[in-house]
Structure formats: C-alpha cells, structure tokens
C-alpha positions as CSV (number, residue, x, y, z in Angstrom):
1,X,12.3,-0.5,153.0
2,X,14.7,-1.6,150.9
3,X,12.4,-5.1,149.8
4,X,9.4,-2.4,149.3
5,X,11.0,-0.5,147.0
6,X,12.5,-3.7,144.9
7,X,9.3,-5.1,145.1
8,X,7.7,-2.1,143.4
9,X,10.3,-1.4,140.8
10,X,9.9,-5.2,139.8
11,X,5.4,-4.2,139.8
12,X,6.1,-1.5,137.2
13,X,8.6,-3.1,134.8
14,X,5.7,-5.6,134.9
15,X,3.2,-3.0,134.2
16,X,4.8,-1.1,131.7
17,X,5.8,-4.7,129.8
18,X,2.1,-5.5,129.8
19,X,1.4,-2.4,128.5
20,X,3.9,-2.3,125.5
21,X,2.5,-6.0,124.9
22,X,-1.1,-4.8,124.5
23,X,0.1,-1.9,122.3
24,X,2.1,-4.7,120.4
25,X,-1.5,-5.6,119.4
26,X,-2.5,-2.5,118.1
27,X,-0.3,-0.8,115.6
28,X,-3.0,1.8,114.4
29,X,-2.7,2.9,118.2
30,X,-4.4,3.1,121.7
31,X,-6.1,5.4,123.6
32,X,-5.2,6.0,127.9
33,X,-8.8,4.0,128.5
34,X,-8.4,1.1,125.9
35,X,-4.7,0.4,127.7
36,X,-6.0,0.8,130.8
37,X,-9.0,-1.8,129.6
38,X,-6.7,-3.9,128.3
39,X,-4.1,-4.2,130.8
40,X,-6.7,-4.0,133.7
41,X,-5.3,-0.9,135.3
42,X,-6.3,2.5,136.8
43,X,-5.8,4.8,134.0
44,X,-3.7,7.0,136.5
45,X,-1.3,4.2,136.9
46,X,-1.4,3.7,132.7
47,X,-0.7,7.5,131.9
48,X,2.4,7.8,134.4
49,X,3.8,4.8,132.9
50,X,3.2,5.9,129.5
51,X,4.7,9.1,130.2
52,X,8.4,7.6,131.4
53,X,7.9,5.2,128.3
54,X,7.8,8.4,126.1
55,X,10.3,9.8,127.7
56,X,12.6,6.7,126.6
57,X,10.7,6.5,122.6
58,X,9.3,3.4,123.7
59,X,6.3,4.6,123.2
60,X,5.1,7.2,120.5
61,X,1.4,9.2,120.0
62,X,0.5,8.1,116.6
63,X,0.4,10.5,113.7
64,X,-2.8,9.3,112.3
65,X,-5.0,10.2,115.6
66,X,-5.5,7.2,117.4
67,X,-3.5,7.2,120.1
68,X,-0.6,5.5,121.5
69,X,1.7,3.7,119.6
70,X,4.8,1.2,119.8
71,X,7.6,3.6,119.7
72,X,11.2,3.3,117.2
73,X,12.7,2.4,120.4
74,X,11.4,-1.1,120.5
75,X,12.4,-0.8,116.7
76,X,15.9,-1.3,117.6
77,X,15.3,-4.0,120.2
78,X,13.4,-5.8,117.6
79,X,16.3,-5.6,115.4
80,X,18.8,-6.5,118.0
81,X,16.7,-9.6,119.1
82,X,16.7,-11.0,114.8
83,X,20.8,-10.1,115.3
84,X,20.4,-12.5,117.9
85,X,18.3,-15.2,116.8
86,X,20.6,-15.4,113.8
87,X,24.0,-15.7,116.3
88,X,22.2,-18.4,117.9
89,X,20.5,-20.4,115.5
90,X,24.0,-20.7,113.5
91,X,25.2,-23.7,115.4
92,X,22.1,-25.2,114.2
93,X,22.6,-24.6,110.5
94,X,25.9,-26.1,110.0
95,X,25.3,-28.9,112.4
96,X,22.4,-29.7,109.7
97,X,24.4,-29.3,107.1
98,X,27.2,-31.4,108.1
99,X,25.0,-34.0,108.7
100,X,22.8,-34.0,106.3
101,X,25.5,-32.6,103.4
102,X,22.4,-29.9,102.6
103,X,22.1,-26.6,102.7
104,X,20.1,-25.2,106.0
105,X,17.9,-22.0,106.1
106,X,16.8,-20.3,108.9
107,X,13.7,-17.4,107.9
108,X,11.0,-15.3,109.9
109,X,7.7,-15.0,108.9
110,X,7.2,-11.2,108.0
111,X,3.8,-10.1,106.8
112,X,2.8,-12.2,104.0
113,X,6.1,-14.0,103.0
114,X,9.3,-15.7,104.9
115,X,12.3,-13.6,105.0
116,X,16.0,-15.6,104.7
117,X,17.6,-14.4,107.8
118,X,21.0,-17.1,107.3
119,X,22.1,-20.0,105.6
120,X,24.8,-22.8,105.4
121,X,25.2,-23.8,102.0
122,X,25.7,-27.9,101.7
123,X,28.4,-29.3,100.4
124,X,27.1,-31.3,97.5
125,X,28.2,-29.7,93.8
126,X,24.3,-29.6,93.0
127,X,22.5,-28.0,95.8
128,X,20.1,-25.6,96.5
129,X,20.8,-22.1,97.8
130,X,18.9,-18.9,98.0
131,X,19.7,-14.9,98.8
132,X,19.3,-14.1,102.6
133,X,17.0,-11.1,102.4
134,X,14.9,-13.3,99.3
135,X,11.2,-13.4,100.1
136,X,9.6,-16.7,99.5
137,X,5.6,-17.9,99.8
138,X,3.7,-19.0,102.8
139,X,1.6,-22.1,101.1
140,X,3.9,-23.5,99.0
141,X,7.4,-23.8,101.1
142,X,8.0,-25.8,104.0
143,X,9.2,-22.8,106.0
144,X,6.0,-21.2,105.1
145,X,4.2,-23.7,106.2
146,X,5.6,-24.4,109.3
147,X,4.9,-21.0,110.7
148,X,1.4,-20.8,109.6
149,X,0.7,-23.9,111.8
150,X,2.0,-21.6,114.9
151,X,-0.6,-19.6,114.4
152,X,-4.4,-19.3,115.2
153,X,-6.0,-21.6,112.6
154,X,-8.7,-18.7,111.6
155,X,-5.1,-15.9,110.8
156,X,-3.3,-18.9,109.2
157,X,-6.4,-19.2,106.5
158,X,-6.8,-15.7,105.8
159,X,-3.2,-15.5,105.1
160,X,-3.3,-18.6,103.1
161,X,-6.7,-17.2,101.0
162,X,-4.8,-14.0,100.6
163,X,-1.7,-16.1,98.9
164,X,-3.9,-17.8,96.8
165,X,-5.9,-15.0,95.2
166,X,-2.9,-12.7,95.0
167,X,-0.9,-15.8,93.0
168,X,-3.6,-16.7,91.2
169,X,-3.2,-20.5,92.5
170,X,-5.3,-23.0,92.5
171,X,-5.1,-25.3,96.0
172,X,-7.3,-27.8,97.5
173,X,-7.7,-26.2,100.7
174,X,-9.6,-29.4,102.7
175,X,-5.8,-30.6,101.8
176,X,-3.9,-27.9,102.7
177,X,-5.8,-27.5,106.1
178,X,-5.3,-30.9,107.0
179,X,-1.7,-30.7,106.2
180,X,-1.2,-27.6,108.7
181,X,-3.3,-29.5,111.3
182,X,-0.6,-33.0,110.7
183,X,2.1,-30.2,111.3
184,X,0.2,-28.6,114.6
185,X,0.4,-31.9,115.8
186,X,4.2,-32.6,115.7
187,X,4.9,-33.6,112.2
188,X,7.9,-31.6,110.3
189,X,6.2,-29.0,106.9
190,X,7.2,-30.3,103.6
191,X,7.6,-29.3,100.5
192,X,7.3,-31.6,97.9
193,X,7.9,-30.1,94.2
194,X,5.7,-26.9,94.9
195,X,7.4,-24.0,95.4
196,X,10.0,-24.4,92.4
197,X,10.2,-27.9,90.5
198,X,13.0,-30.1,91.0
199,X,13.5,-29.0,94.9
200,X,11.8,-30.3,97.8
201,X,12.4,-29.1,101.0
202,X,11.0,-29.9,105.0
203,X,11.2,-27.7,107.9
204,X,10.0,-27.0,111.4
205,X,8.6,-24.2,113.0
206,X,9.6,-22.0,116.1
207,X,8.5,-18.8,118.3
208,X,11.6,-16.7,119.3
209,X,11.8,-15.0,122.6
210,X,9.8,-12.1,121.5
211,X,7.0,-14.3,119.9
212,X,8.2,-13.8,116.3
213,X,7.7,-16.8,113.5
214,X,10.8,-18.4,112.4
215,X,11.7,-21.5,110.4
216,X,14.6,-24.1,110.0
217,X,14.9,-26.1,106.7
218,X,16.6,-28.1,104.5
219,X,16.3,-27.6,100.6
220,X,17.5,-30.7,98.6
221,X,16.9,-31.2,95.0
222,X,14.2,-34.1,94.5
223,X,16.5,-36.0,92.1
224,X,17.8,-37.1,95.8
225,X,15.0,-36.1,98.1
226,X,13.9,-39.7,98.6
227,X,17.2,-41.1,99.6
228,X,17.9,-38.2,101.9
229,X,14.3,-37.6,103.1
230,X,15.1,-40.6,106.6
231,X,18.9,-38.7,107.3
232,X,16.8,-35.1,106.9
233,X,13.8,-35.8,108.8
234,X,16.5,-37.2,111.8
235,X,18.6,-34.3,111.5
236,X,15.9,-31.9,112.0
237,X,14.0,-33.2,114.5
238,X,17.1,-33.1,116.8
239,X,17.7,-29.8,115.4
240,X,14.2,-28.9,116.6
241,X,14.6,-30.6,120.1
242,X,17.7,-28.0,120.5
243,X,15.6,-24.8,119.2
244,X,13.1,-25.9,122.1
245,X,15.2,-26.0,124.6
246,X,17.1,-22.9,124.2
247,X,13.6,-20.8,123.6
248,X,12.8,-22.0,126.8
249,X,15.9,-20.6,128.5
C-alpha cells in the first residue's frame, strides 16, 4: 500500500509539473480543455490539480478572461532560482578573471535585451566594466549573441528583426545568420568593435535549470583584444565545460 500511494504522489507532482510547464507557454492564459489538450489528460484529472495549485498561488485565473495563468508563486521560485544561478556561477567569474586578468559577466536574456546578473571586475587599470542590472543589445554583444543561438532559429530572427528596426541599424543579416549558426555549432559569440568602439568581447551561452537564457563573457578593450583573444577563448571554453556539467546535475 505503502509503494501505491508513493507511486501516485510521485504521478501527480508529474502531472501538475507538466501542467505548470504548458501554462509556462501561455502567459495570456489557458482554458481546463486547452491544458488538458496540451498535457494529454482527462480534464477531471486537470481541474483537481489546478484546484490544489490555486490553493498554493501557483496558479492564478487571469484577469484578462482567458483562463488559467502562471501564478506569483512561481514568481518567487523564479526569483530564487536567478539568486541561485548567480551563487553558483560566481566561482566561474573570478576563475575567469584570474586567469585571464579580465573582467567576467554573467547576464540572462530577458525579453528583448541581456540583463547583468554579476560581475568580477579584472584587474588591469584599463578595463571594462558595466552596472549589474544595465540592459545591453541582443545583435551586437557576444552575450546577446550567444543566447539567440539557443534558441529556435525562426524566434532568434524575429528578435533580431525587431532589434534592428527598433535601433535603426543597418546589418547584413546572410552574415549575422551565419554567425549564429558557427555559434550553434560549438563556436564561442564575439563581439568585435560593435556594441561600443574600443571593446570587444566573446562569450558562451547556457540554459539554467529552469530553461532560462544566460551568458558568460569577457569584455577586453580591443587595444589588447588580439593578444588576449588565445588566453580568453581557453579560459572560457573550460569555463563552459564546467557550466555544462553542473546544469546537468
């Protein structure tokens, strides 16, 4: 009796986490039937879930009429799992920095721009730093860039349209494209000169355990990019092999 009723618990948290996934989907909201479509359930089974997930704020009706919605609950995981990310990415950082001497970045992707989440300044007297909390471009950083090749090549060139109109920038995008698909394929995101003159910087992308977009990079001013560019690219690639491993946890 005792293995039945484990067994069943462990059935509904799996339910109820497909559920929230689908809904995860859908931020203008659900109704009973499209979750129960979607997650391939008897609609019975979908509303009593839904009903203990509302009972928790993990799930919310939405104001707007259109159903079911991912409730502030999952707010606070949300913000508890970036917390998180940030403890354990800060290893990373200032091994990069020490061995480079640059300043590492880690960022998230969050709606049409990368978000600083933490930094490790380097330790030469010119170096490049920026705010955590600043907001910097998709196309033109190597952060940016990194996490647009994570994504579905069709999103990644929407967003990367939108940029352009919305900056008024003028891009080869046969280039561009070809860049993110050199990235897909293993290679580290660069940027060389376009984001701010007089600072290059390359990167790497990574999902986090809850499937957001983050980056890792090194800025360093071009006056010594070349030099640096072998001891960078090193750095961060074994930074990267370390990220994978710990996502994978």
């Amino acid at each position: 009796m005792a293995d039945d009723n484990s067994r069943n618990g462990i059935q509904v948290i799996a339910r109820a986490a497909a559920i929230l996934r689908a809904l995860r989907g859908a931020p203008s909201g659900m109704s009973f039937g499209q979750i129960a479509e979607a997650v391939d359930l008897p609609r019975s089974t979908v509303q009593r879930i839904i009903s203990a997930l509302q009972d928790e704020r993990m799930v919310i009706a939405s104001l707007q009429g259109g159903g079911l919605r991912i409730g502030p609950e999952m707010q606070s995981f949300a913000d508890a799992a970036q917390y998180n990310i940030v403890e354990s990415c800060r290893l990373f950082l200032s091994e990069l920095s020490q061995a480079t001497g640059e300043t590492a970045d880690l960022s998230v992707l969050r709606g049409a721009g990368m978000i600083f989440l933490d930094q490790v300044p380097g330790t030469h007297r010119l170096r490049t730093v920026s705010s955590v909390g600043e907001v910097f471009p998709l196309t033109s950083t190597a952060n940016g860039k990194a996490c647009l090749a994570l994504m579905e090549p069709q999103k990644a060139q929407r967003l990367a349209r939108a940029e352009w109109e919305r900056r008024a920038m003028n891009v080869d995008e046969a280039i561009f494209l070809r860049d993110l698909d050199s990235i897909r394929a293993g290679s580290l995101a660069y940027d060389l000169d376009e984001h701010t003159d007089g600072i290059s910087g390359v990167g790497f992308g990574f999902r986090d355990w809850g499937g957001d977009l983050h980056a890792i990079s090194v800025p360093v001013p071009t006056t010594r990019f070349a030099q640096k560019r072998p001891l960078v690219e090193a750095a961060l690639e074994k930074a990267r092999e370390h990220v994978v491993r710990m996502m994978a946890r």
